[in-house]
GUMIZA-454009 format. One record per residue (C-alpha): x, y, z; residue number from 1; residue in one letter. Coordinates in steps of 0.05 Angstrom, whole numbers, always signed. Example, Ala and Ser with C-alpha at 12.3 -4.5 7.8 and 13.67 -1.06 7.14 Angstrom:
% residues 2
+--------+--------+--------+-----+----+
|     px |     py |     pz |   i | aa |
+--------+--------+--------+-----+----+
|   +246 |    -90 |   +156 |   1 |  A |
|   +273 |    -21 |   +143 |   2 |  S |
+--------+--------+--------+-----+----+
END
This chain:
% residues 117
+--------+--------+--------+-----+----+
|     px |     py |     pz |   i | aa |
+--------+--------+--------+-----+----+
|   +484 |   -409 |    -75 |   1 |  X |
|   +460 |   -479 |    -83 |   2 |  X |
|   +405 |   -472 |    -27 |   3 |  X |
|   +385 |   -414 |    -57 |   4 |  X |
|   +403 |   -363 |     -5 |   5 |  X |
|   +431 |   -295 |    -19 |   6 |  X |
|   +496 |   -279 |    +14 |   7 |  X |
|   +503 |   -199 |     -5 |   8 |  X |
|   +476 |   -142 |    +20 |   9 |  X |
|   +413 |   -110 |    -30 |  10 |  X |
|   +460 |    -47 |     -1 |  11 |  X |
|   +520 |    -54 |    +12 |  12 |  X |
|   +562 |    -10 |    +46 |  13 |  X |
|   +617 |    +34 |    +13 |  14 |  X |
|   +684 |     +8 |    +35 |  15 |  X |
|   +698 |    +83 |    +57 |  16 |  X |
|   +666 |   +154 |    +62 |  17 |  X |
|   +713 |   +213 |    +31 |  18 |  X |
|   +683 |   +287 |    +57 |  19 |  X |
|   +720 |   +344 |    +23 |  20 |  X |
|   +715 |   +412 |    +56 |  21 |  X |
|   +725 |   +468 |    +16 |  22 |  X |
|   +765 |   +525 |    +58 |  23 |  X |
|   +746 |   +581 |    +25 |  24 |  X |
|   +670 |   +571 |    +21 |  25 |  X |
|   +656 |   +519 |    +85 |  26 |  X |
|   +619 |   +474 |    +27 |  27 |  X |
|   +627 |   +400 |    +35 |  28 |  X |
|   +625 |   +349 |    -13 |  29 |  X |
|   +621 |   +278 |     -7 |  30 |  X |
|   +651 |   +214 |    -49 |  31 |  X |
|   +644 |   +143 |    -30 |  32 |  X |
|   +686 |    +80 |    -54 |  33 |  X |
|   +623 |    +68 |   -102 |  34 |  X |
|   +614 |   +131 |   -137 |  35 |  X |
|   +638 |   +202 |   -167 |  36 |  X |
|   +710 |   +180 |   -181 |  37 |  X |
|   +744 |   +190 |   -262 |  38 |  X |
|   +780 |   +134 |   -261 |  39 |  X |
|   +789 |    +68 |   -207 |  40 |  X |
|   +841 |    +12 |   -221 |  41 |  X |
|   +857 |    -48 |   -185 |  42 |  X |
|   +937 |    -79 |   -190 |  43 |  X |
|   +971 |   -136 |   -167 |  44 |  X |
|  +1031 |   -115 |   -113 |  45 |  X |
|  +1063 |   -181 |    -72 |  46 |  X |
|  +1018 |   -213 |    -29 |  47 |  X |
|   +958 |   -157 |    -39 |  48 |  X |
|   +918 |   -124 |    -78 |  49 |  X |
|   +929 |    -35 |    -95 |  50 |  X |
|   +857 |     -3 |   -111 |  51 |  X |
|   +861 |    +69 |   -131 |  52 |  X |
|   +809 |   +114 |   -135 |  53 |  X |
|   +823 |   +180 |   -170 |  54 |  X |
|   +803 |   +249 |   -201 |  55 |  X |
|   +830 |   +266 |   -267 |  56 |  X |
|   +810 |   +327 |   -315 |  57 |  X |
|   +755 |   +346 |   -272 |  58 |  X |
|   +751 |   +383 |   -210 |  59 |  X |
|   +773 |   +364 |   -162 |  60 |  X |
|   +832 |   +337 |   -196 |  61 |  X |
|   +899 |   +315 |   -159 |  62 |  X |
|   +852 |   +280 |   -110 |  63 |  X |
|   +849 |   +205 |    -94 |  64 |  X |
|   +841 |   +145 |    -45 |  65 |  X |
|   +896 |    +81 |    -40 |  66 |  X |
|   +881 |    +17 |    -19 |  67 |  X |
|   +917 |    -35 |     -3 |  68 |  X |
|   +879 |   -110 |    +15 |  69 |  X |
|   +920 |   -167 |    +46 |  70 |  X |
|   +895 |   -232 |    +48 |  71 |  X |
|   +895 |   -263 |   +120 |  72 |  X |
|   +876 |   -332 |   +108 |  73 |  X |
|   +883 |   -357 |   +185 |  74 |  X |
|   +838 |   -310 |   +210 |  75 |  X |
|   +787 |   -315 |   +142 |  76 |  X |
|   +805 |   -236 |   +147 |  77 |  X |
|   +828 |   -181 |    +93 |  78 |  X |
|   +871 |   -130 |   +121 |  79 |  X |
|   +867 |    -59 |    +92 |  80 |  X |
|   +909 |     +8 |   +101 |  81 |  X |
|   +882 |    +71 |    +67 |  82 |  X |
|   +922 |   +132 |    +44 |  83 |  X |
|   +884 |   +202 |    +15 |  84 |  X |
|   +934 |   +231 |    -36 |  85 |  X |
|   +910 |   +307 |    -44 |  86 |  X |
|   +950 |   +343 |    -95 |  87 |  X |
|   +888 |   +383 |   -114 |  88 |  X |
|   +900 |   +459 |   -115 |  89 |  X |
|   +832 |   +466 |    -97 |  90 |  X |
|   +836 |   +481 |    -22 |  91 |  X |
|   +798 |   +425 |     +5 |  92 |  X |
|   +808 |   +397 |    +74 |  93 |  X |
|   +794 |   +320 |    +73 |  94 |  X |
|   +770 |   +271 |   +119 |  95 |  X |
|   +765 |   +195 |   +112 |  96 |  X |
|   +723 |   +154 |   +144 |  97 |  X |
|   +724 |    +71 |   +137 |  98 |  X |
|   +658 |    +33 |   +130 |  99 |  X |
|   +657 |    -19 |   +198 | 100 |  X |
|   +724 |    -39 |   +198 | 101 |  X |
|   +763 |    -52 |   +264 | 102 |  X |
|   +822 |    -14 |   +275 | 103 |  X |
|   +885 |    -74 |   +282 | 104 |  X |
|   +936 |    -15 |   +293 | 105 |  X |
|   +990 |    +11 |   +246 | 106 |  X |
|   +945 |    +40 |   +208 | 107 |  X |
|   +914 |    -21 |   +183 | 108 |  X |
|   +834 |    -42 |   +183 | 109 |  X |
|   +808 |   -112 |   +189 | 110 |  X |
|   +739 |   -125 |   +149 | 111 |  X |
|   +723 |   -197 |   +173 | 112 |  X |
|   +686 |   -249 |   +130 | 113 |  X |
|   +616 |   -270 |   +153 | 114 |  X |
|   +571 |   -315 |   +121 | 115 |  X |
|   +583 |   -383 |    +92 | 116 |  X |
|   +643 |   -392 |    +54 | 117 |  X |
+--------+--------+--------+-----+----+
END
């Protein structure tokens, strides 16, 4: 900024924590929004913003993480839902977990803006 101060995290936070379970073995595995994906894209949809995290030709592949961020202007807010899409024939169980959001029903997380802006 112009005064100099620095407005991000030196860590930030992953914007969610995937564990995979395998069932066979009990061995878990774990994958965050900022790492051990093939491939992440970000598209325009009406009024939001898709990001899609995904594993392709590598193991596990089939397996991925939707996003969908809606601006919320009156409230300085974005509004997120989150979908796991496991079409991986690997036998993993999967649980998500969202980084210190607050739950706004329907499925939907609210991360709000702090800081100067």
């Amino acid at each position: 900024t112009k005064a100099g101060l620095e407005l991000l995290s030196e860590r930030p936070e992953p914007l969610f924590l995937l564990t995979l379970r395998h069932a066979a073995t009990g061995r878990e595995t774990q994958l965050t929004s900022q790492g051990g994906w093939t491939d992440v894209r970000v598209e325009p949809v009406p009024d939001a913003w898709r990001i899609r995290w995904s594993m392709t030709g590598s193991a596990p592949e089939g397996l991925g993480v939707v996003a969908v961020a809606t601006p919320d202007p009156g409230r300085h807010a974005i509004d997120w839902t989150f979908r796991v899409e496991n079409a991986s024939k690997a036998g993993l169980s999967v649980v998500l977990t969202k980084s210190k959001a607050s739950d706004i029903g329907q499925g939907r997380f609210r991360f709000a803006v702090q800081g100067s802006g």
